[in-house]
C-alpha positions in Angstrom: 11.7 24.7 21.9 8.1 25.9 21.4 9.7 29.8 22.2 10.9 29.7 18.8 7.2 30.0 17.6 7.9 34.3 19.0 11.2 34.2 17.1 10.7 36.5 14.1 9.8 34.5 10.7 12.5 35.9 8.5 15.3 34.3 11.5 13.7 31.3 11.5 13.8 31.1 8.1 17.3 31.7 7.9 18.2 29.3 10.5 15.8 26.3 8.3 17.4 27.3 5.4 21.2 27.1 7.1 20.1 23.6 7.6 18.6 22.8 4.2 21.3 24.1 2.0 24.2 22.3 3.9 22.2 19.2 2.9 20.9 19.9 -0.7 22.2 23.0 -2.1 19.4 24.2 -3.9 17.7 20.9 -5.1 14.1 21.0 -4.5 13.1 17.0 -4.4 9.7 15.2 -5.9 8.7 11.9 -7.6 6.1 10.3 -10.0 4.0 8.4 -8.2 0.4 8.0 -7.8 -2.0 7.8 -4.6 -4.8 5.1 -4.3 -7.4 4.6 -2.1 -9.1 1.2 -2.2 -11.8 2.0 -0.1 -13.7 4.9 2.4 -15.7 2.5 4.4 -14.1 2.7 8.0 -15.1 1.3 11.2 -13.8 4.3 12.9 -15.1 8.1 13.0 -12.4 10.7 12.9 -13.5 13.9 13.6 -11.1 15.5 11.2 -12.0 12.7 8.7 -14.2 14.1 5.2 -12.9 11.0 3.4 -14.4 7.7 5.1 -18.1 7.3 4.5 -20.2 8.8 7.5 -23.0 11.4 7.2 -20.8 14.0 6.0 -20.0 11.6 2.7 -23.1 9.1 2.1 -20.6 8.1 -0.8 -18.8 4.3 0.0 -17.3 2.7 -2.0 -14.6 -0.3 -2.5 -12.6 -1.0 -5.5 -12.5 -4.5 -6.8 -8.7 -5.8 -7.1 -9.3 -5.5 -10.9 -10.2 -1.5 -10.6 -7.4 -1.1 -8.8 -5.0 -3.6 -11.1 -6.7 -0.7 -14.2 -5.8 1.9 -12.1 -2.3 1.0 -11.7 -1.7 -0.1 -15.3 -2.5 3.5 -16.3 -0.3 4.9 -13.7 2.7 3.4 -14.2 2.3 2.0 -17.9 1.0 5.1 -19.5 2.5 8.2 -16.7 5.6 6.6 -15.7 4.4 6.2 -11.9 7.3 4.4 -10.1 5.7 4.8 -6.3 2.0 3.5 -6.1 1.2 5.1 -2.8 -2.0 2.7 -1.3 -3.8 4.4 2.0 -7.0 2.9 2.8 -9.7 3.3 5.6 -10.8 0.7 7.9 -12.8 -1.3 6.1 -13.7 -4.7 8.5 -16.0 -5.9 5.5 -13.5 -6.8 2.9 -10.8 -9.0 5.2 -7.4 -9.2 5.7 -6.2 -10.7 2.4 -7.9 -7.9 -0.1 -5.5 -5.8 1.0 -2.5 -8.4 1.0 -3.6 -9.4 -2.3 -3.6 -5.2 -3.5 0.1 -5.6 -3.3 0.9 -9.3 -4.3 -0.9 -8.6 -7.9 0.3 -5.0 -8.2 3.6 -6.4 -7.4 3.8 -9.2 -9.7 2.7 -7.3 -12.7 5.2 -4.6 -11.8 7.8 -5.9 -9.6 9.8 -2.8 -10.1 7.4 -0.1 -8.8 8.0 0.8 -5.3 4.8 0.2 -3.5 4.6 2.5 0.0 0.9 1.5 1.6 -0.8 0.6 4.9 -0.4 3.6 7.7 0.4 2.0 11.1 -3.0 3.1 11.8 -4.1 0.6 9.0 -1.8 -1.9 10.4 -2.7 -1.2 13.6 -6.8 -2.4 12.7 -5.3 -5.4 10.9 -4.4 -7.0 14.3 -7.2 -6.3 15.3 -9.1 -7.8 12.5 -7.1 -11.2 12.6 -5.7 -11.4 15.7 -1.9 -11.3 14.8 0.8 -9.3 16.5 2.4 -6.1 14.7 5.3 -8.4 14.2 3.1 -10.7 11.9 1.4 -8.1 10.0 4.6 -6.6 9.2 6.4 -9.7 8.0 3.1 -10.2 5.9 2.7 -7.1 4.2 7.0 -7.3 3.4 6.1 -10.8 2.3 3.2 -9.5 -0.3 5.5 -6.7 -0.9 5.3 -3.2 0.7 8.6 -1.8 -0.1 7.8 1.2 2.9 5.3 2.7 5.1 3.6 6.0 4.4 3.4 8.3 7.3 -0.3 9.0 8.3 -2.4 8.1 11.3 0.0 10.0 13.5 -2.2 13.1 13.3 -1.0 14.8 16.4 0.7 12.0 19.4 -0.7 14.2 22.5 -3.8 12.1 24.5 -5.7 14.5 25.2 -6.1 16.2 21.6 -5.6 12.0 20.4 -8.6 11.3 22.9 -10.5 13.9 21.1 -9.8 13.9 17.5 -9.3 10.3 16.6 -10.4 8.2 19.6 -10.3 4.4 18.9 -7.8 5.2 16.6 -4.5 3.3 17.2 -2.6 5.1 19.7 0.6 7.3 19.8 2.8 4.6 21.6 1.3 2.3 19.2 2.1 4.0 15.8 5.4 4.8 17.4 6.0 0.9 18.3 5.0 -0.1 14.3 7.6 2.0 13.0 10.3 0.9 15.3 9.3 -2.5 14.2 9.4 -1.9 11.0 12.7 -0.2 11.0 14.3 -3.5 12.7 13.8 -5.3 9.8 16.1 -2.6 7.9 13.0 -1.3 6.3 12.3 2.8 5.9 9.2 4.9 6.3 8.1 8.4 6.9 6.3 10.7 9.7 3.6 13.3 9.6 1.9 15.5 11.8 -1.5 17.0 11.5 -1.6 20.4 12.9 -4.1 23.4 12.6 -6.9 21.9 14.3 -7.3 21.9 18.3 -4.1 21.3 19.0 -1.7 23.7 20.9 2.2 24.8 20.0 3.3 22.6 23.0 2.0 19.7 21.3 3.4 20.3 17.9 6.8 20.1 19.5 5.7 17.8 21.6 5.1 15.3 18.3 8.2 16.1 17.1 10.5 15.6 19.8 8.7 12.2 20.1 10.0 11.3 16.5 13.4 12.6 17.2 14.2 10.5 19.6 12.8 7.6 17.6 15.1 8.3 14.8 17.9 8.7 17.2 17.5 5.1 17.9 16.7 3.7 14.4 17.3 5.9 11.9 14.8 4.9 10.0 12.5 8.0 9.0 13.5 9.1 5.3 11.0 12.2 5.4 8.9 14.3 8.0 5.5 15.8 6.5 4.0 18.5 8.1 0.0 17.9 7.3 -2.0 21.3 7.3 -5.8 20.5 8.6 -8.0 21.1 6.3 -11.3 22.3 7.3 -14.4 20.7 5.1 -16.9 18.1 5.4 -15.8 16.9 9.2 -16.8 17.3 12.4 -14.5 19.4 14.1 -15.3 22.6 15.3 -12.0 24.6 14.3 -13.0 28.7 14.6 -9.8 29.9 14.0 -7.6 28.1 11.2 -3.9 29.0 10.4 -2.2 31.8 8.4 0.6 31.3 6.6 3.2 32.7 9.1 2.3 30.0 11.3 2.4 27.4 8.8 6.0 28.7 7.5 7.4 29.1 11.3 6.5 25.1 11.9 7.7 23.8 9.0 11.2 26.0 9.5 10.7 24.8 13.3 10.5 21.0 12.3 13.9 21.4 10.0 15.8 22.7 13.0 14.3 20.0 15.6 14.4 17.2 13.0 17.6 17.5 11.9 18.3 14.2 11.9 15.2 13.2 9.7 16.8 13.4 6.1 14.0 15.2 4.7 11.0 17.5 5.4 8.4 17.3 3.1 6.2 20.4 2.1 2.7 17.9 1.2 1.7 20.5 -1.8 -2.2 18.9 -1.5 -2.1 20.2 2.4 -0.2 23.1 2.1 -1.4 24.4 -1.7 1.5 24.5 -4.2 1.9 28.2 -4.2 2.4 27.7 -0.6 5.3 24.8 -0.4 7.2 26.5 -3.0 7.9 29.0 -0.5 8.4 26.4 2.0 11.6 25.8 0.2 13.0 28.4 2.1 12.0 27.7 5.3 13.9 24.1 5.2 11.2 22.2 2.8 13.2 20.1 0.5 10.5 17.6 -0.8 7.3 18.4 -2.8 6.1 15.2 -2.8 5.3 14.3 -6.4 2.8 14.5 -9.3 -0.1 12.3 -7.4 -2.4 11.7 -10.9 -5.2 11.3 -8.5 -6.2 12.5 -4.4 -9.2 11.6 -2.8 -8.3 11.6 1.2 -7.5 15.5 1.4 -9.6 16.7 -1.6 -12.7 15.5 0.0 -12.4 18.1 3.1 -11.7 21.0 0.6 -8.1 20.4 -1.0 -7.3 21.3 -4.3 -5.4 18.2 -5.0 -8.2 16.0 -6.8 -6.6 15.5 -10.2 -2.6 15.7 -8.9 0.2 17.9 -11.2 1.6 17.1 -14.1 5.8 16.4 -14.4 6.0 19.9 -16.2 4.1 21.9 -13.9 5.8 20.9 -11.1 9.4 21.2 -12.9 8.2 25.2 -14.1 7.1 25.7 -10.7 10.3 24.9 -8.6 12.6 26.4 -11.5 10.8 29.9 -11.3 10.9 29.5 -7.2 14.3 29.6 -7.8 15.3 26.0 -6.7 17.2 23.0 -9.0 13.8 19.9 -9.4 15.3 16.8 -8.9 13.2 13.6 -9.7 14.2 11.1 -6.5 12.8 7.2 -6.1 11.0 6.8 -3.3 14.1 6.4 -1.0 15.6 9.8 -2.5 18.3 8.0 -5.0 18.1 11.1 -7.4 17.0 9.8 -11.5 17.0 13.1 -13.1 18.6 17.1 -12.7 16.3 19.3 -14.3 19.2 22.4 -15.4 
């Protein structure tokens, strides 16, 4: 697979776009939703990591469960969030019930918002904190209720780059393993994949053959998200970063592999907007949504601090030439934008 990499862009492109259209037609997918991020104190040290609190940000801080009870009153009762979207870092301070108790009062003031939080990475450090299985953890977190699992801590599954990037973080069998689990309880999440750092070509299709063969078995992936690195305030020493023929070629590479993920996400904070709008026709489907407010990917140099508003976002995909559709979180489209 990884000779499609010399294939020229423009026939990759085609063969993406093949893929996309016999899906969705033209209909370019996002959602209201808005990200929060309890806290940046983390026990581990990512090297591609600008958001937890290290030398590189002598900024931590943890949000009380009020702050972040205000936060999502404005989101969903005066912008019309329907996903809260809760990533935090590994925070061994607070304890296991803060963040069970993030959901359980989020969720009983708005039962009907879809709450997507805890990475397996997350989950994987909260059996660690309390010494319960990945079985327990899940049937907690369903139980305070997470409606589904965000995608992150994959970063890239190959050791070696693993070993150097994110060591101590939980492993690639291991986020593999939390997924499965939590697609046998009939339960969906997503994937990502950080690339654009140290890793090689071979290990980009590496990562997503991996998931393939996951969702082969369970079927439980709803959307893959291709994460571009972004190269601020960390650690790694990244000479050469990627142009935007390379970005393009694996996101149209991931559409042809992953056909049998539902959707491929272009993240607009990773990518820049400018950039996923053209991703659209290299088998991006999925803009991810408005956001109101990004601190993991801002803080190493994105441009995604204060989100995009509904209208931007609708003007943008229209003049791109695609249909914005406004999708729940499990892609059960609300509005047509004509």
């Amino acid at each position: 697979m990884v000779e499609m990499y010399q294939w020229e862009l423009h026939r990759l492109g085609e063969e993406a776009n093949r893929i996309r259209e016999k899906k969705y037609g033209k209909k370019s997918f996002f959602n209201i939703n808005r990200h929060i991020n309890p806290t940046n104190i983390c026990k581990d040290v990512c090297k591609f990591c600008a958001f937890s609190a290290h030398r590189k940000n002598p900024n931590p801080y943890t949000l009380s469960i009020d702050e972040i009870l205000k936060i999502a009153r404005e989101a969903v009762g005066e912008r019309g969030a329907k996903e809260l979207h809760i990533v935090s870092a590994h925070n061994p301070e607070v304890g296991y019930n803060y963040y069970l108790e993030i959901v359980r009062k989020i969720k009983r003031e708005f039962p009907q918002v879809h709450i997507k939080a805890f990475t397996a990475a997350e989950i994987n450090f909260f059996s660690q904190l309390t010494g319960k299985s990945y079985d327990q953890i899940l049937d907690d977190l369903i139980e305070a209720g997470v409606d589904s699992l965000p995608g992150g801590g994959a970063e890239i599954f190959a050791e070696k780059v693993r070993a150097k990037i994110c060591k101590g973080k939980v492993s690639s069998e291991n986020w593999l393993k939390i997924h499965k689990l939590w697609h046998r309880r009939g339960r969906k999440s997503n994937a990502t994949m950080l690339f654009g750092h140290i890793e090689s070509r071979e290990d980009r299709i590496d990562h997503m053959e991996r998931l393939k063969r996951l969702q082969e078995e369970t079927g439980g992936f709803n959307a893959f998200i291709p994460l571009v690195y972004q190269r601020k305030n960390n650690f790694l020493k990244v000479e050469k970063f990627l142009s935007s023929i390379e970005i393009l070629k694996t996101f149209a590479i991931a559409r042809i592999i992953l056909e049998n993920i539902p959707h491929l996400k272009a993240y607009w904070v990773t990518t820049t907007l400018p950039l996923a709008l053209v991703a659209q026709s290299y088998g991006a489907d999925d803009l991810d949504g408005t956001i109101q407010k990004e601190s993991i990917n801002s803080s190493a140099g994105a441009n995604s601090a204060n989100g995009v508003g509904v209208e931007e976002l609708v003007h943008a995909i229209k003049d791109s030439g695609y249909i914005p559709v406004e999708r729940d979180s499990l892609y059960r489209e609300l509005k047509v934008y004509l």
